[in-house]
N, C-alpha and C positions, 0 to 999 in steps of 0.2 A: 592379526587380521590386517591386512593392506587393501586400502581402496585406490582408483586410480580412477580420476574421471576429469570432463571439462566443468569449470567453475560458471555459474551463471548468477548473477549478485541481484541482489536487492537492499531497499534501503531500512531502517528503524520502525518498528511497530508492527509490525505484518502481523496481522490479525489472524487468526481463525474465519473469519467470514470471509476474506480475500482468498486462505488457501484454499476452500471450500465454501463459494456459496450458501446462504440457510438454504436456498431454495432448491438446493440436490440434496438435502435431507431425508427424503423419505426414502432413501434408499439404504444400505449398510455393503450393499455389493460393491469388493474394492475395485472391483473393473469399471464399472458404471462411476463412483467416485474419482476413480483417477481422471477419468474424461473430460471433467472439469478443473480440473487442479490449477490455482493459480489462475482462473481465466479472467478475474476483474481487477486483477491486476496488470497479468502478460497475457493478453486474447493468443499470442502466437507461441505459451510456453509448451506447449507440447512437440509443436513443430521444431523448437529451437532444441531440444535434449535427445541427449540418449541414455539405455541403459546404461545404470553407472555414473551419470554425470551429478554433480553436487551442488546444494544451491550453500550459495555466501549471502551474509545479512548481516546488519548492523544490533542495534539494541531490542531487546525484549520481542523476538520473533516466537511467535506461535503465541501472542496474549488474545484477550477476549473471551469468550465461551470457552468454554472447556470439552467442545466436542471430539472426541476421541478419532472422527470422521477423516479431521485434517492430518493428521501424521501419518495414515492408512492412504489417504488420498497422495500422498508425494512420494509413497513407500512404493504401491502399485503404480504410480507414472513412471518408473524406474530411477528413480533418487535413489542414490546410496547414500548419502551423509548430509547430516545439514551443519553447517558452520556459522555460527554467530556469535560477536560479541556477549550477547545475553539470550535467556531465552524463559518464558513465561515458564514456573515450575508445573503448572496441568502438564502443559503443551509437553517438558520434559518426562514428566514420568509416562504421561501417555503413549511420547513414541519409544522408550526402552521398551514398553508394554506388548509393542508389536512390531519389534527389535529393528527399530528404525533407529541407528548412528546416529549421535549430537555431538556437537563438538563446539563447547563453550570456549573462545579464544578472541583473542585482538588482531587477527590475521589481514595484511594488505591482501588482498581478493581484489581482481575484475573481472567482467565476463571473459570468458572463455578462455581464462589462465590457466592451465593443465596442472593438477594437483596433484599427488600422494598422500596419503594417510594410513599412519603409520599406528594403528590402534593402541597395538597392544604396549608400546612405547611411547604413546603422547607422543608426534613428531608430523608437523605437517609439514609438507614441502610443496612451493608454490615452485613445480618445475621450469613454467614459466621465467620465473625473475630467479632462482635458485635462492629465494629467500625461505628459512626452516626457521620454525615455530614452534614452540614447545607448548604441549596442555595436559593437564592434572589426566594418566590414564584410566580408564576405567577400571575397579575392583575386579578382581578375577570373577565374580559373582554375575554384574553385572557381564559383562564380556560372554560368560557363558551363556547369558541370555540372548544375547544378540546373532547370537553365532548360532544358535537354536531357533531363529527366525521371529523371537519374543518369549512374554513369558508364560500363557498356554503351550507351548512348544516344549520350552525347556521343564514345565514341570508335568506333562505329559510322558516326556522321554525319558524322566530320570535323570535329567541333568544338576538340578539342585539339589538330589538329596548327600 
């Protein structure tokens, strides 16, 4: 699987309550969650993306609460991938869950550097600067989940048996 999108970075800790307010909780509809995606952090991130585009971050992105809300909420803004040096282990199983791309790595990233991602080979390419990155790729297992749009998907379809 290859992803190809504009990079839009952020910095260390990015919370769960940044990527998704508590206060849009009472909802579970990813259309209405993506509406706020990001907004107390970048009031104009919606404005700034498109489908397809990737967010970059530093250490421990997706820590905090463990609400399932936020990887749903960036997955429906049309994020394809997220890229961090680290990332909260909820926050990570939660978004394979609903085959939301991660991609733990040390990658120089700025906004609006134009990517590649190279899944099924560990290989990012910052088209940008033509610097390529290498990361541990995903378990064939894993991969099929993602590629099934999560893992109610893939184990509805028959993909893991």
């Amino acid at each position: 699987m290859l992803l190809k999108g504009k990079a839009i970075r952020y910095g260390d800790n990015i919370d769960t309550d940044v990527i998704i307010p508590a206060r849009y909780l009472n909802t579970s509809d990813p259309a209405a969650l993506a509406e706020h995606c990001m907004e107390d952090i970048d009031p104009d991130f919606l404005s700034k993306i498109q489908k397809g585009d990737i967010i970059a971050a530093g250490s421990n992105f997706g820590c905090g609460s463990s609400r399932e809300h936020a990887p749903l909420a960036i997955k429906t803004a049309g994020i394809s991938c997220v890229v961090a040096k680290s990332f909260a282990r909820i926050f990570y199983r939660n978004a394979i869950n609903i085959g939301l791309p991660i991609i733990a790595c040390d990658a120089e990233i700025n906004t609006g550097d134009r990517l590649s991602i190279d899944l099924a080979n560990g290989v990012l390419t910052n088209e940008t600067t033509g610097i390529k990155t290498e990361f541990p790729s995903f378990p064939e297992f894993l991969q099929k989940i993602i590629q099934a749009g999560g893992l109610m998907q893939a184990m509805s379809g028959g993909v893991l048996e």
